[in-house]
C-alpha positions in Angstrom: -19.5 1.8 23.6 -15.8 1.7 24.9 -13.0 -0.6 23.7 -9.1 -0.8 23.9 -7.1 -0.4 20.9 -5.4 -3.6 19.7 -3.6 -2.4 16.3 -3.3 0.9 14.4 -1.6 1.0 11.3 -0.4 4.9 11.0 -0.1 4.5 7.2 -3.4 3.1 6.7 -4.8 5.3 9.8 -6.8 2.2 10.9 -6.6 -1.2 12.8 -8.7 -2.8 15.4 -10.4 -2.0 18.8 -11.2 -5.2 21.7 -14.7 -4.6 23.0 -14.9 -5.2 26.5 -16.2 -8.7 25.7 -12.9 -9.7 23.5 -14.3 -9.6 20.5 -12.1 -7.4 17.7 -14.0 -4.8 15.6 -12.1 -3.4 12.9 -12.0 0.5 12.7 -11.8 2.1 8.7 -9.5 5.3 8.0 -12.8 6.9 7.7 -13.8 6.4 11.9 -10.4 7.3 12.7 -9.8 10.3 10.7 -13.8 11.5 12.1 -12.2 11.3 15.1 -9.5 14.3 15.2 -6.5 12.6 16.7 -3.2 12.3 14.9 -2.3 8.7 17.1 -3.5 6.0 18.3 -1.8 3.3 20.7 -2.5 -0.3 21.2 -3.8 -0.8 24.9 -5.5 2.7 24.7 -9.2 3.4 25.7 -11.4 4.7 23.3 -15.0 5.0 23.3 -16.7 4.3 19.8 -20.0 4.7 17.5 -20.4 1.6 16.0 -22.8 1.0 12.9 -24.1 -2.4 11.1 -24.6 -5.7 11.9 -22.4 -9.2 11.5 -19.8 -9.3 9.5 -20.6 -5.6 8.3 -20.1 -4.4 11.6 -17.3 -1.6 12.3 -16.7 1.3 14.3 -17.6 4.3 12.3 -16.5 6.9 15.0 -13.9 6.4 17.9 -12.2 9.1 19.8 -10.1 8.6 23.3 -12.5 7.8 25.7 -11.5 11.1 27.9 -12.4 13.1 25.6 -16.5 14.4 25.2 -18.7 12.7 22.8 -19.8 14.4 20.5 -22.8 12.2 19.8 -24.9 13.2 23.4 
């Protein structure tokens, strides 16, 4: 799944990605620090592993979508 950063908080390390649809997902600390970078910035691609459903949904994984996945 691929998104575009919206907001990233660099204290908190976490914020929100738009899914191609519009809808916001919020990304945890936890998905961002997973992910290796050191930055994130708002209009940036990023591709994403997303777990749960409903409210409980979240990105759990997102690196910049140039970059390999590591989950093929």
């Amino acid at each position: 799944m691929q998104g575009t950063v919206h907001t990233f908080d660099p204290a908190t390390r976490s914020g929100t990605v738009l899914l191609d649809d519009g809808t916001p997902l919020p990304y945890p600390a936890s998905a961002f620090d997973a992910s290796g970078l050191r930055l994130l910035r708002p209009g940036q691609r990023v591709r994403l592993k997303v777990e749960g459903e409903g409210a409980e949904r979240a990105a759990v994984f997102l690196t910049i979508a140039t970059m390999s996945d590591p989950f093929v």
